[in-house]
C-alpha positions as CSV (number, residue, x, y, z in Angstrom):
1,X,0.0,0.0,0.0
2,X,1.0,3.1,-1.1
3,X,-0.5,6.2,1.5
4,X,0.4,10.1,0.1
5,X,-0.4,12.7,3.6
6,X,-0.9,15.8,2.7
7,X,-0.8,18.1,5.9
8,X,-4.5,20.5,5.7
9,X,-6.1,23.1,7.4
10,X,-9.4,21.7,5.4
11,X,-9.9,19.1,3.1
12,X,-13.3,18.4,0.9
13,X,-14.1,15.4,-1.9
14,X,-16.9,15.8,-4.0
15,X,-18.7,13.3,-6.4
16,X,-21.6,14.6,-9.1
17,X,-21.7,17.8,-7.0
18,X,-21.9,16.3,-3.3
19,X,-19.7,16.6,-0.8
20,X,-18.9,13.0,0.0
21,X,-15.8,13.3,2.8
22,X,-14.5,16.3,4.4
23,X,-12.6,17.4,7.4
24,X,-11.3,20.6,9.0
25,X,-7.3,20.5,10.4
26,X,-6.0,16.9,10.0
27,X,-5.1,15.4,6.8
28,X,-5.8,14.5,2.8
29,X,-4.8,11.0,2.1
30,X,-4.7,9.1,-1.4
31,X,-4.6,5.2,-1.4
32,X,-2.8,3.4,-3.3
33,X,-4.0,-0.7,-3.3
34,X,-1.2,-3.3,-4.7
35,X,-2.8,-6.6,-5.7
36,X,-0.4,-8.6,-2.7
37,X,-1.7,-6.2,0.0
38,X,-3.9,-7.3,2.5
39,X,-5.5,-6.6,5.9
40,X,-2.2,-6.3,7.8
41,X,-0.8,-3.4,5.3
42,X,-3.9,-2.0,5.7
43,X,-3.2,-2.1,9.4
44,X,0.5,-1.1,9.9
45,X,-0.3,2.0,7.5
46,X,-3.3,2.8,10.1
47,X,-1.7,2.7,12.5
48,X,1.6,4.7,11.4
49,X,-0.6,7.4,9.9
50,X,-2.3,8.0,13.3
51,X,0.9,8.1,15.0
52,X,3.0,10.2,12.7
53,X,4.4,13.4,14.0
54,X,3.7,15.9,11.6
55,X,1.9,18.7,13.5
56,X,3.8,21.8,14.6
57,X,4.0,22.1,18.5
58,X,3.5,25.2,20.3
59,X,7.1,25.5,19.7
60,X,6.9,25.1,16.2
61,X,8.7,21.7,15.5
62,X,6.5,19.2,14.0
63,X,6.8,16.7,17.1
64,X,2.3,16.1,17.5
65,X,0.4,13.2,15.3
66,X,-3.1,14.1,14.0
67,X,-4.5,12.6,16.5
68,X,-2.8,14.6,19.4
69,X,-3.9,17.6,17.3
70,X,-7.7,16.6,17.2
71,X,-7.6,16.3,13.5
72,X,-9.3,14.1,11.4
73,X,-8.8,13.0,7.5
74,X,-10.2,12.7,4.1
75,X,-8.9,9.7,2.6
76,X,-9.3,8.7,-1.4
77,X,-8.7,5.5,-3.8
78,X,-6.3,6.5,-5.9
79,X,-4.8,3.4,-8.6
80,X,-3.0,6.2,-10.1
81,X,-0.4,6.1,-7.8
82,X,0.3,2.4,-8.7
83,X,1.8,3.5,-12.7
84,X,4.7,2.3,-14.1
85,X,6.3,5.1,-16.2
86,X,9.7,3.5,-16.5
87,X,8.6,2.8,-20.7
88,X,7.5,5.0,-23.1
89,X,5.4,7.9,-22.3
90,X,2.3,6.1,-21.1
91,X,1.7,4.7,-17.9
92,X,0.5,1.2,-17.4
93,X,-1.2,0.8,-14.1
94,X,-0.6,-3.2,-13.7
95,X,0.7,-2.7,-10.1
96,X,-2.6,-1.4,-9.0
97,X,-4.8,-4.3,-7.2
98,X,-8.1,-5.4,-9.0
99,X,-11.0,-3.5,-8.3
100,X,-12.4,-6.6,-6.1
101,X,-9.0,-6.8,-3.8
102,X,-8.5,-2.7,-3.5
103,X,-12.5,-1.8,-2.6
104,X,-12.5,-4.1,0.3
105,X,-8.8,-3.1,1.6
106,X,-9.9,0.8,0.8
107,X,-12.8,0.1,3.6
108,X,-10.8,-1.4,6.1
109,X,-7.8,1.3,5.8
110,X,-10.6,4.1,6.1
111,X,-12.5,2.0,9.5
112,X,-9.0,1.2,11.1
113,X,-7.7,5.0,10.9
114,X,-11.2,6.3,12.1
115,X,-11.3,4.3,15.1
116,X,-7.4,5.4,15.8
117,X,-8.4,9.4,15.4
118,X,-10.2,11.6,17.4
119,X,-12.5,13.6,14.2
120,X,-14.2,11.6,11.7
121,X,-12.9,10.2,8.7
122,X,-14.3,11.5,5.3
123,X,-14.0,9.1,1.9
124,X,-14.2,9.6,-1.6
125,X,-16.5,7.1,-3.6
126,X,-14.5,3.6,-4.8
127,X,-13.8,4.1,-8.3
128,X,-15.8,7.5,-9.0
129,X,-14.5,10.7,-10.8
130,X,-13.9,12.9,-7.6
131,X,-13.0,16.5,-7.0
132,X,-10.5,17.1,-4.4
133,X,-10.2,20.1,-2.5
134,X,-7.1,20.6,-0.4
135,X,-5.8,23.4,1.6
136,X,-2.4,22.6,2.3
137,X,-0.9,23.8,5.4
138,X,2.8,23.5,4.9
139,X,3.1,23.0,2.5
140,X,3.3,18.9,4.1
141,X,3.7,16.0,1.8
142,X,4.8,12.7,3.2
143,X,4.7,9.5,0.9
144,X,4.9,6.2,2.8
145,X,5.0,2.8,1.8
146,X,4.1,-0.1,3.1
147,X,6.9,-2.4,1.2
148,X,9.7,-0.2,3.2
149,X,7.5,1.0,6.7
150,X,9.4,-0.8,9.6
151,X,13.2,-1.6,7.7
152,X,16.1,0.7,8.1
153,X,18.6,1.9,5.3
C-alpha cells in the first residue's frame, strides 16, 4: 500500500456535485492498493498514519500526530499512484490491485484510521470521478510505503 499525507487546514471530496468526505485540520490521504496487500498493510499503514508526528508544536517543531492535534482526514482511492512510467510515455497501471481486492482493503484502511483518530474520517467514492479540495498547510507531503515501513537503510 501506497498512502500520500498531505498536511491541511481543510480538506473536501466531492462526487456529481456532493460533498462526499471532508474534514477541518487533520489530513488528505490518497490510497494506493497493490494486488499482494492485504489486511495487515492496511493495518500497519493505520496505525503509522495515526501516530505520525507531523503537526507543529506550540514551539513550532513538528513533534504532534493528528490525533494529538484533534484532527481528522479525508482519505481517497487513488490506482494512479500504482503506474509504471519506467517505458514509453504512457503509464501502465498493472501494479494497482483489482477492483475486487483494492475496494475491500480501501474500507478497512478508512474504518482502522477512524477508530485510531479523534475527528471523523471523510471518503471519496471507490472508483468515481472525484473533485478534491485541499488546503495545504505546509506545505506537508509525506509518501509512505508499506513495502519499506518498519526496515532501516
Amino acid at each position: 500500500m501506497i498512502a500520500v499525507l498531505q498536511r491541511v487546514t481543510s480538506a473536501k471530496v466531492t462526487v456529481e456535485g456532493k460533498v462526499t468526505g471532508e474534514c477541518e485540520k487533520g489530513l488528505a490521504i490518497l490510497l494506493g492498493v497493490c494486488p499482494e496487500d492485504t489486511e495487515t498493510e492496511a493495518r500497519i499503514l493505520a496505525e503509522k498514519i495515526a501516530k505520525l508526528r507531523i503537526f507543529s508544536d506550540e514551539a513550532g517543531k513538528m513533534n504532534l500526530s493528528v490525533a494529538d492535534v484533534g484532527g481528522g482526514a479525508v482519505v481517497v482511492s487513488q490506482f494512479t499512484l500504482m503506474a509504471n512510467c519506467s517505458h514509453g510515455n504512457r503509464p501502465d497501471f498493472f501494479g494497482a490491485a483489482s477492483p475486487a481486492v483494492a475496494e475491500p482493503l480501501y474500507e478497512k484502511f478508512t474504518d482502522l484510521l477512524e477508530a485510531l483518530l479523534p475527528a471523523p474520517v471523510g471518503r471519496g467514492v471507490f472508483g468515481a470521478d472525484m473533485h478534491y479540495e485541499i488546503h495545504n498547510d505546509g506545505p506537508v507531503t509525506i509518501i509512505l510505503d508499506t513495502k519499506n515501513l518498519g526496515k532501516k537503510k
